[in-house]
C-alpha positions as CSV (number, residue, x, y, z in Angstrom):
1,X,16.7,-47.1,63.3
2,X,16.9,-44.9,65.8
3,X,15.6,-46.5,68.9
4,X,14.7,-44.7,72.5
5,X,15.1,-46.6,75.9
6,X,14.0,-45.1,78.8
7,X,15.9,-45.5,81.9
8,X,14.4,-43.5,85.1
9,X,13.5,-40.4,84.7
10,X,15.5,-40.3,81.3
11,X,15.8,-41.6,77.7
12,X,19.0,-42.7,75.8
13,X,19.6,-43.6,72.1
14,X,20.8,-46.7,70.3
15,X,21.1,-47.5,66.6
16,X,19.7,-50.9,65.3
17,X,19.5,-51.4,61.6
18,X,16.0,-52.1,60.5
19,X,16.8,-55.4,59.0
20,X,17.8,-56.8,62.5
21,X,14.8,-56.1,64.2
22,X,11.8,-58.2,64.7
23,X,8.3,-57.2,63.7
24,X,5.4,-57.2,66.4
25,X,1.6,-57.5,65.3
26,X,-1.2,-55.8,66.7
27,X,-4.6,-55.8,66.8
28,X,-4.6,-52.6,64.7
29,X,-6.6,-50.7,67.5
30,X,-7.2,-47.1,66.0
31,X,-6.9,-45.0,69.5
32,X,-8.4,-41.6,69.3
33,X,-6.1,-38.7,70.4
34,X,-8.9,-37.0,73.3
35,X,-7.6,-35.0,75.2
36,X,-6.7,-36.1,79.0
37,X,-10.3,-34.8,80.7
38,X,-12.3,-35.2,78.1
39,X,-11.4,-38.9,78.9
40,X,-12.1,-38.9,82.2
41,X,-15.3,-36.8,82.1
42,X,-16.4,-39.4,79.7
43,X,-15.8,-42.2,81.4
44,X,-17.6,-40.6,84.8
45,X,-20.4,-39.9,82.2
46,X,-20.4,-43.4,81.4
47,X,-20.2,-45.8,84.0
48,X,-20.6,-49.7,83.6
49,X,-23.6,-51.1,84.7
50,X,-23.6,-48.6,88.0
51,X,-25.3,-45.7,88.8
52,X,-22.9,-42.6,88.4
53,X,-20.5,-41.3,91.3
54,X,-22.2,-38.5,92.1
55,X,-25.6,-40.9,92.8
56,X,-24.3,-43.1,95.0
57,X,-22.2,-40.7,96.8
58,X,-25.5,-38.4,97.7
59,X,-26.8,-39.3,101.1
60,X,-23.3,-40.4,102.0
61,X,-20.9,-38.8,104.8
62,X,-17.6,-40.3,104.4
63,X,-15.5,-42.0,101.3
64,X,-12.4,-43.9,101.2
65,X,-10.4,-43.4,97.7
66,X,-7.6,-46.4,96.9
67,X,-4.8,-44.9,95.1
68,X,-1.3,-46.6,93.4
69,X,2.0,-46.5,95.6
70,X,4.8,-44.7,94.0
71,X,5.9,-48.0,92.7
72,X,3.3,-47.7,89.7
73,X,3.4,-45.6,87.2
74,X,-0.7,-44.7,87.4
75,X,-1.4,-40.8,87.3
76,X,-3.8,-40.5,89.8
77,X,-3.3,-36.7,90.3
78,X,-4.6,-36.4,87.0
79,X,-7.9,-38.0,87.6
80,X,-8.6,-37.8,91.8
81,X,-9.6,-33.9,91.2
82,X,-12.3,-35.2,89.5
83,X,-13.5,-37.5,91.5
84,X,-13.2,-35.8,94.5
85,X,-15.3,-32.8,92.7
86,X,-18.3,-35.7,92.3
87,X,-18.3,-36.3,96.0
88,X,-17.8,-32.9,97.3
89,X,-20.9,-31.7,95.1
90,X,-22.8,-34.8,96.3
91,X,-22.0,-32.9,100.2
92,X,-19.7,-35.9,101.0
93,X,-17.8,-34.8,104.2
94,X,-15.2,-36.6,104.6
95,X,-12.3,-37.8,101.9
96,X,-9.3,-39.7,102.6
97,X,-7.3,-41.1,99.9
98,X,-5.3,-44.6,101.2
99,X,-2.2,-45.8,99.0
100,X,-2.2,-49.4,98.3
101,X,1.1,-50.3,99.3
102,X,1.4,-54.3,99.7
103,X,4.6,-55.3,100.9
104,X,6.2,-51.5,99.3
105,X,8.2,-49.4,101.6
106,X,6.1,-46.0,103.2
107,X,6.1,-43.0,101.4
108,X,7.1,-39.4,102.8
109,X,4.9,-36.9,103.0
110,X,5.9,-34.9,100.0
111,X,5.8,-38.1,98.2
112,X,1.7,-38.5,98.9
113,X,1.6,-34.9,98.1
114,X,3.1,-35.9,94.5
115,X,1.1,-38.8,94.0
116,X,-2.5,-37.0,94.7
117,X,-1.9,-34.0,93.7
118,X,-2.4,-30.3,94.9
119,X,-6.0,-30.3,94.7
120,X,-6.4,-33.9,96.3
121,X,-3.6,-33.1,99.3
122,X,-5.8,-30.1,99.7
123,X,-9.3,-31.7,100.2
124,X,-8.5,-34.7,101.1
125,X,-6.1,-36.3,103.8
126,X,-3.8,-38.4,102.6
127,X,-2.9,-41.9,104.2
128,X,-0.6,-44.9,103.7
129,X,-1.8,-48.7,104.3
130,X,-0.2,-50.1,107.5
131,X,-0.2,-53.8,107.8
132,X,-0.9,-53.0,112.1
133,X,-4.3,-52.1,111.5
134,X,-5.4,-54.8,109.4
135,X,-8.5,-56.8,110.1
136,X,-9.8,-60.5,109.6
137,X,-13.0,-60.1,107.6
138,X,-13.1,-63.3,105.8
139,X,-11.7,-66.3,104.2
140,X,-11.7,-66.6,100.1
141,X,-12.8,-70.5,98.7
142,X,-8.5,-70.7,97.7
143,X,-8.1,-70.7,101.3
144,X,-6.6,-67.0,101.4
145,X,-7.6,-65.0,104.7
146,X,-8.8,-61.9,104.4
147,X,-6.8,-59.3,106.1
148,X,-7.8,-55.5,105.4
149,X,-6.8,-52.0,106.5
150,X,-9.6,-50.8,109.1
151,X,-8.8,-47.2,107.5
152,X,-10.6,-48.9,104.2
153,X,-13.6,-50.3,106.2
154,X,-14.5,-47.1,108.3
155,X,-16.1,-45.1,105.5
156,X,-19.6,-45.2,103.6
157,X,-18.4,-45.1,100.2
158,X,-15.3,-47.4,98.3
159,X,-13.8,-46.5,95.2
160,X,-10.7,-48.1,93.9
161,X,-8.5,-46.1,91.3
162,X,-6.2,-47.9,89.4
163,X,-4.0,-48.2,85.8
164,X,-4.8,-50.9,84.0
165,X,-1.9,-53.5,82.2
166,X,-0.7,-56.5,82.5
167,X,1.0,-58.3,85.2
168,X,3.4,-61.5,84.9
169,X,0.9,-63.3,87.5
170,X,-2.2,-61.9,88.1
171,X,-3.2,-61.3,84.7
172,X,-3.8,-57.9,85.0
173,X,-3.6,-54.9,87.3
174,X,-6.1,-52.7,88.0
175,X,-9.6,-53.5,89.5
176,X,-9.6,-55.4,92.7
177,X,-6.1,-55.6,92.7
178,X,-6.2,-52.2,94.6
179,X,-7.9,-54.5,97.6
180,X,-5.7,-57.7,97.4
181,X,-2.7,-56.7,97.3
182,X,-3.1,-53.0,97.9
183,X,-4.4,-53.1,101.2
184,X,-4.1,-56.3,102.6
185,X,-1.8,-57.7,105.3
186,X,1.3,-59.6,104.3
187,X,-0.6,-62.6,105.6
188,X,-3.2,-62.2,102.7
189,X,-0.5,-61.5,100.1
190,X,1.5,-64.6,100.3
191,X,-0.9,-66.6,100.7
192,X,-2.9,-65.2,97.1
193,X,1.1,-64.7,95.6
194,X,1.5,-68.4,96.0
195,X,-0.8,-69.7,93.4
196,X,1.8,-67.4,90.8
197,X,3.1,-71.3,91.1
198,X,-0.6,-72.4,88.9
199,X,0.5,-72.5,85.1
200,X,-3.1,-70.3,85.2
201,X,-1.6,-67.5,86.7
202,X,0.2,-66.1,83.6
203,X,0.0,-62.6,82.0
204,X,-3.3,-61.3,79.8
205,X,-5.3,-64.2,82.1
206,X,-8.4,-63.3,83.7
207,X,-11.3,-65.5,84.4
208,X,-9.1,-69.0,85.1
209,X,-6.3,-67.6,86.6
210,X,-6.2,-68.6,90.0
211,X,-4.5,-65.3,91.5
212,X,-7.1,-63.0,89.9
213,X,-10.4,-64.9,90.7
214,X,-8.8,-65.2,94.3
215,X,-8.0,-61.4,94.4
216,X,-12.2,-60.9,93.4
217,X,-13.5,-63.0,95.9
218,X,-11.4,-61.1,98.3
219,X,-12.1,-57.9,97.2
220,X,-16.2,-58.5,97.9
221,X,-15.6,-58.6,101.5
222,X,-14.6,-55.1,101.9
223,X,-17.7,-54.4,98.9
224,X,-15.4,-51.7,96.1
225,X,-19.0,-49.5,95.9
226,X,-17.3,-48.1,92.3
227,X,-13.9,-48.3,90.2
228,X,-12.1,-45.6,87.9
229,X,-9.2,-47.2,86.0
230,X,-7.4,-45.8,83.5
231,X,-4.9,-47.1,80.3
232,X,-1.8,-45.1,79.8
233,X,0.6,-44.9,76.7
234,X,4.4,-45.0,76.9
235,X,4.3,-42.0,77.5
236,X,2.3,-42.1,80.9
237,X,-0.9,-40.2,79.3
238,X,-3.8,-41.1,79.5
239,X,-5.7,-42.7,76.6
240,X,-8.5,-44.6,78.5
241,X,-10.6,-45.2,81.2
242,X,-13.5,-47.0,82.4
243,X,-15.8,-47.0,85.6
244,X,-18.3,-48.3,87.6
245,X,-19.2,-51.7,89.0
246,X,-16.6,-54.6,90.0
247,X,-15.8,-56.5,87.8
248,X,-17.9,-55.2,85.2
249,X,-16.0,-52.1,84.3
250,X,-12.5,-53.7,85.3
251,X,-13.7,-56.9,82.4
252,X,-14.6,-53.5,79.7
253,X,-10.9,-52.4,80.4
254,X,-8.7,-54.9,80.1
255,X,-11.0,-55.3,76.9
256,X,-9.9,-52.1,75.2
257,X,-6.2,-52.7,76.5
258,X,-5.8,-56.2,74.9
259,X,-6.9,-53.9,71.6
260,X,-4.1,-51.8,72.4
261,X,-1.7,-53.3,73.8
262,X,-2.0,-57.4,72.3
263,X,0.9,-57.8,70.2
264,X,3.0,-60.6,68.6
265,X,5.0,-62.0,66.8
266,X,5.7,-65.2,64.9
267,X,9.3,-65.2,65.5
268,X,11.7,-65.6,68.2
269,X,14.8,-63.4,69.1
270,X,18.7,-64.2,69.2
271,X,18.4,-60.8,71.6
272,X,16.0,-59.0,73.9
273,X,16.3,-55.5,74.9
274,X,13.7,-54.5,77.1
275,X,13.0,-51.8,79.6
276,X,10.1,-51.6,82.5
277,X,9.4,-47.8,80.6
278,X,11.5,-45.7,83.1
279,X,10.6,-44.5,86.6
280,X,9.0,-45.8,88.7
281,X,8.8,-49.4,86.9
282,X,12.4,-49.5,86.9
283,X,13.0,-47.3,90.7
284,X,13.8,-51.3,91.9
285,X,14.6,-55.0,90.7
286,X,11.8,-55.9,92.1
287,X,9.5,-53.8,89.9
288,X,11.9,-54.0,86.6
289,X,11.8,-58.0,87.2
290,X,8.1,-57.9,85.7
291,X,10.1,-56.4,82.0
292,X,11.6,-59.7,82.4
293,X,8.5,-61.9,82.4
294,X,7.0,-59.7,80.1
295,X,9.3,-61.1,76.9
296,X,10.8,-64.2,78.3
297,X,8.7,-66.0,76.2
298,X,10.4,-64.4,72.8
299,X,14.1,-65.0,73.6
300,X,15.2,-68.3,71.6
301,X,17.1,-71.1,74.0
302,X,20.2,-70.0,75.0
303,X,19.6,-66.4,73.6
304,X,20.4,-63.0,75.8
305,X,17.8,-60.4,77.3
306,X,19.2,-56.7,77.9
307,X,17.5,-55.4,80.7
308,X,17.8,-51.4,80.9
309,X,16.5,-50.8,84.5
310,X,18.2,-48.4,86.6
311,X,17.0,-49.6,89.7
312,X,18.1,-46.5,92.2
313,X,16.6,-48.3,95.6
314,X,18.6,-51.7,94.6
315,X,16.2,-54.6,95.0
316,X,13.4,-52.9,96.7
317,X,12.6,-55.9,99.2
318,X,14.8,-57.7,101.8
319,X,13.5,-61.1,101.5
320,X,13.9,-60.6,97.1
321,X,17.4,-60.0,97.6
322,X,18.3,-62.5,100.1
323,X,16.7,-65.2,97.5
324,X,18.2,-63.4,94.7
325,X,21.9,-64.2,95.8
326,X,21.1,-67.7,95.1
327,X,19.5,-67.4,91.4
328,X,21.9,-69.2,89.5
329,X,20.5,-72.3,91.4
330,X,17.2,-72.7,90.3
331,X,16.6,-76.3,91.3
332,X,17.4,-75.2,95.0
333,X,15.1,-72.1,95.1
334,X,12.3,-74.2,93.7
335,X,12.2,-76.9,96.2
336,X,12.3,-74.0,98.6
337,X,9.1,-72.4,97.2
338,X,7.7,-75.8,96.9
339,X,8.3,-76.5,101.0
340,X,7.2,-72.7,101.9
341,X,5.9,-70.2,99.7
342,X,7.6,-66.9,101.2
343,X,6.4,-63.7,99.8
344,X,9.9,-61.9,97.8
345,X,11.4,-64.9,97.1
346,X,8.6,-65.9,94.7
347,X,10.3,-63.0,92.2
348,X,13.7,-64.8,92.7
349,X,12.4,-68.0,91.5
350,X,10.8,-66.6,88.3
351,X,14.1,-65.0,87.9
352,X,16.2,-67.8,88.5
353,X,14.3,-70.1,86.3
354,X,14.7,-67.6,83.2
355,X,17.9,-67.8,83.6
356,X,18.0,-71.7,83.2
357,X,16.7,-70.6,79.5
358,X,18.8,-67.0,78.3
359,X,21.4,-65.2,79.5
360,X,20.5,-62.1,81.1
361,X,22.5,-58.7,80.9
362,X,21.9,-56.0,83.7
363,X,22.2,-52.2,82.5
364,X,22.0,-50.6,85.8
365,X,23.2,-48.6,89.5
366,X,24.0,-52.1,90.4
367,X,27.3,-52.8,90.6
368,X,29.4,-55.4,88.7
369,X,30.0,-57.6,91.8
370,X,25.8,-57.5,92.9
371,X,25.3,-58.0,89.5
372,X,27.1,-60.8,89.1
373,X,26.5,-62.4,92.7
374,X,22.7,-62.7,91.4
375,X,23.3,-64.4,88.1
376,X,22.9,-61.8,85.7
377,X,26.6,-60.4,83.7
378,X,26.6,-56.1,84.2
379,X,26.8,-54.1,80.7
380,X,27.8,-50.8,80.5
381,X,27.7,-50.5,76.5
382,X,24.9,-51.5,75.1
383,X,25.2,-50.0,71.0
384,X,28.8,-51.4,71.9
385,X,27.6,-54.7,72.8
386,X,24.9,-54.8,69.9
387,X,27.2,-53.7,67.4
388,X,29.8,-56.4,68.4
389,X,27.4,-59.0,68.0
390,X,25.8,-58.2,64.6
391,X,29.7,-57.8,63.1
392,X,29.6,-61.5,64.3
393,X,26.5,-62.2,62.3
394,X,24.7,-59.9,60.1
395,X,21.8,-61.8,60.2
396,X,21.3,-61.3,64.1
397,X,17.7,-60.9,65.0
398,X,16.7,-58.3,67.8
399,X,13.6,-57.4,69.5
400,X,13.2,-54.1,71.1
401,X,10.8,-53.5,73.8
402,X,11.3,-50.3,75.3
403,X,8.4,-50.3,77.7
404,X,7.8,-53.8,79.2
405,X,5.0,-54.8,77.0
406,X,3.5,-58.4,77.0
407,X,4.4,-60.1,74.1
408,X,3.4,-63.8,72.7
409,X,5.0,-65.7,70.6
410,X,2.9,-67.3,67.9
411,X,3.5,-70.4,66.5
């Protein structure tokens, strides 16, 4: 078989024979091929359990729009122009769009202008969290203070725009999660990020996951007034989207992604070659880790996971790499977590403890020295590699995940 992997902004081939390569099992979700806006005007048509944007805009002066950093792959130029149409018609003044950066770098100007859009950048201004004006507003029952971005607070109207998929810790993204992390001090973030430690807090978990219901409580103190979230195929289109009240639209999402997206398989692989999908999931190790988490639990003991990340920006956070260069000792890095949870260096332990389990190969700009250093062994051939190992044992079995999907094992 023929099998694409993409890697940034491009694809490249490699040939597994069909009787190598693991089956997956889905929920059989038939998808119906609408085109892009008749998705989104359907889903503004449609909100859950809310009034409709245009309603509870009218009356109102000023809106604040939450938008994904460059880190995620969510098209939100595709869908703001929409949105902004429902508040300009409702004679809503004054638009600004603020990216939900976290801990992420600052984008450049042109960067914003690539994210929004045309029509957005032109309508709208266009503004990047900052962790200096943040803001106490509350405390969540977990114990997590509350720290927001004033810009968020000043206007009348709160909408939060997000993709929806899963995430190795916080069940899902999408939803409040453009709040807490999006917006919230570093303060705020670590001190949610350190429940990832709760065997709860796991991918496709929702209502007892300790991360998510943490990230809910917080996001009630700033009040999200309405939600559009989208579900994108491999191919970043858009094939879904809900909106409308927190959490009730965000719960009717990650509803019609599990249909999509829920696989399995009943049988564990000798090899894993998975990719985050490309730019931007794989623009730094600290994004591609997720690709990791994502199939660790389909690799047999002792097996080896090719991750095809190309990782341009290198680790993407200080504090990651740092930890990182101590990976192949997991036993240290946990009793360091344990003493002080320190936001970055939660990734390095997940890392570190799935190498304890598999080998990990690193197709990437990394080179072999950093690669190694970190605990992973650099390929540079990976239809070399494969083909090497299946002239060592026919029967080799393989799973190919070429866009970070969550994947269970079922016993």
């Amino acid at each position: 078989m023929n099998l694409k992997i993409p890697y940034n902004k491009d694809v490249f081939h490699i040939v597994i024979s069909d009787k190598n390569l693991i089956g997956f099992k889905s929920r059989n979700f038939i998808l119906k091929q609408d085109n892009e806006e008749k998705i989104i005007l359907g889903a503004l048509s449609n909100p859950v359990n809310s009034a409709s944007l245009y309603e509870m805009a009218k009356g109102k002066k000023s809106a604040c729009i939450l938008a994904s950093d460059i880190t995620r792959p969510c098209p939100s130029y595709k869908f703001l122009p929409y949105l902004i149409e429902e508040l300009k018609r409702a004679d809503v003044d004054e638009i600004k769009i603020v990216f939900g950066l976290g801990i992420h770098r600052k984008h450049t100007r042109n960067e914003m202008k690539k994210l929004a859009g045309t029509y957005a950048a032109d309508n709208c201004r266009l503004i990047d969290f900052d962790s200096k004006r943040c803001k106490f507003v509350g405390r969540t029952s977990f114990g997590t203070p509350v720290e927001v971005d004033k810009e968020v607070m000043s206007s009348e109207l709160l909408i939060a725009t997000g993709n929806i998929e899963y995430h190795y810790f916080a069940g899902y993204s999408g939803g409040a999660k453009a709040v807490m992390p999006g917006v919230c001090s570093r303060n705020s973030i670590s001190a949610n990020h350190k429940m990832m430690l709760d065997n709860n807090s796991a991918l496709g978990r929702f209502e007892d996951n300790p991360v998510r219901q943490d990230i809910e409580e917080a996001a009630k103190f700033v009040h999200i007034d309405f939600i559009f979230n989208i579900i994108i195929n491999d191919e970043k289109k858009i094939v879904a989207a809900v909106c409308g009240k927190n959490n009730e639209a965000f719960k009717e999402g990650i509803k019609i992604y599990d249909s999509i997206y829920g696989i399995s398989t009943e049988e564990k692989a000798d090899i894993v070659i998975v990719s985050p999908g490309g730019c931007p999931k794989d623009i730094n190790l600290y994004q591609a880790q997720k690709a990791l988490e994502s199939v660790k639990d389909i690799a047999k003991e002792g097996g080896v996971v090719i991750l095809v990340a190309s990782c341009p920006e290198g680790f993407g956070e200080d504090v990651f790499e740092q930890w990182m260069y101590y990976a192949k000792d997991y036993e240290r890095l946990y009793r360091k977590i344990m003493k002080e949870f320190v936001l970055g260096g939660h990734k390095a332990v997940a890392v570190s403890k799935l190498l304890t389990g598999v080998k990990v190969l690193l197709y990437s700009e990394f080179d072999r020295d950093v690669t190694e250093r970190i605990g992973f062994e650099k390929i540079d051939d990976i239809q070399g590699y494969i083909d090497c190992q299946i002239s060592k044992n026919s029967d080799l079995r393989i799973a190919f995940v070429p866009n970070g999907r969550f994947i269970r094992f079922v016993n």
